[in-house]
C-alpha positions as CSV (number, residue, x, y, z in Angstrom):
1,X,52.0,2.5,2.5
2,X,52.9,6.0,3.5
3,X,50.7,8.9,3.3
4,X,53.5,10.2,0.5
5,X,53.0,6.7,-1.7
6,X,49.2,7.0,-1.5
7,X,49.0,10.7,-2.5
8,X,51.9,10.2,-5.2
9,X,49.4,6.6,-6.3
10,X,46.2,9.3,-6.1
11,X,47.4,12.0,-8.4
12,X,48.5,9.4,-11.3
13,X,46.6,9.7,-14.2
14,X,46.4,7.5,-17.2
15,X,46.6,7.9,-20.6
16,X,43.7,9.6,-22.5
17,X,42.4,7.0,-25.6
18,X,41.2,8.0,-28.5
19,X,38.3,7.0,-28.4
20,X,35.8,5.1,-26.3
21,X,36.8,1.6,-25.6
22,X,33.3,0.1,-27.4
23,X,34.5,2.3,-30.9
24,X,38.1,0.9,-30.2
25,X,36.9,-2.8,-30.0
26,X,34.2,-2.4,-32.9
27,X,37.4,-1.1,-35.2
28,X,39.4,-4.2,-34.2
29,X,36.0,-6.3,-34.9
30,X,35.7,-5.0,-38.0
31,X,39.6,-5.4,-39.2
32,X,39.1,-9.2,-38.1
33,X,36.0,-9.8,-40.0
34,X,37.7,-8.0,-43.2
35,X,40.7,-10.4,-42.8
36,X,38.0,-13.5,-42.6
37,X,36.4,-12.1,-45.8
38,X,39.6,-12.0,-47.6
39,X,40.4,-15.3,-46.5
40,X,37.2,-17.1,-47.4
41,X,37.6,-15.7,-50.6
42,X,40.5,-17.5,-51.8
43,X,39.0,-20.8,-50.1
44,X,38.8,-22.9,-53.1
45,X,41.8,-21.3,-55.5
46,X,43.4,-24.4,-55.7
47,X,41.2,-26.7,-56.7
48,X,40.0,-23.7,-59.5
49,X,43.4,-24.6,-61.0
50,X,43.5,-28.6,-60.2
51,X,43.0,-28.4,-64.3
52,X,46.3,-27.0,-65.4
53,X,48.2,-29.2,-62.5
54,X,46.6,-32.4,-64.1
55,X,47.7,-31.0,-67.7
56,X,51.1,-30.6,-66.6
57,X,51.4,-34.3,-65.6
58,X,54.5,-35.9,-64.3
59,X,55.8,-35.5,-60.2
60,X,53.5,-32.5,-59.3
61,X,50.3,-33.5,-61.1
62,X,49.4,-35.4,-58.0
63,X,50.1,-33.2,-55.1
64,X,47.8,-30.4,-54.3
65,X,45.7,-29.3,-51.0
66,X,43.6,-32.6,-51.5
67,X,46.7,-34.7,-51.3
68,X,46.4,-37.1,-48.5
């Protein structure tokens, strides 16, 4: 490299965040473990309903997510 490459390299600067990179990654934990909440809570939804499918009889009563 040239002297002119290494001084234009040594005056770069990066971009500022906005916060500190441990506040950045706890947000991003945070959103994940409020998306694993959300989707734990509809865990079981369909066997909550497995009553109204068997009441309904005919092709669909069978199929469901326990349907092998």
């Amino acid at each position: 490299m040239t002297l002119t490459s290494l001084l234009i390299a040594s005056e770069e600067q990066l971009a500022p965040l906005i916060a500190p990179p441990l506040v950045i990654a706890g947000v991003a934990a945070l959103a994940f473990l409020m998306m694993g909440l959300v989707t734990f809570a509809y865990r079981d939804v369909a066997n909550r309903h497995a009553h109204k499918r068997a009441a309904q009889g005919g092709h669909d009563a069978g199929h469901g997510a326990d349907h092998h």
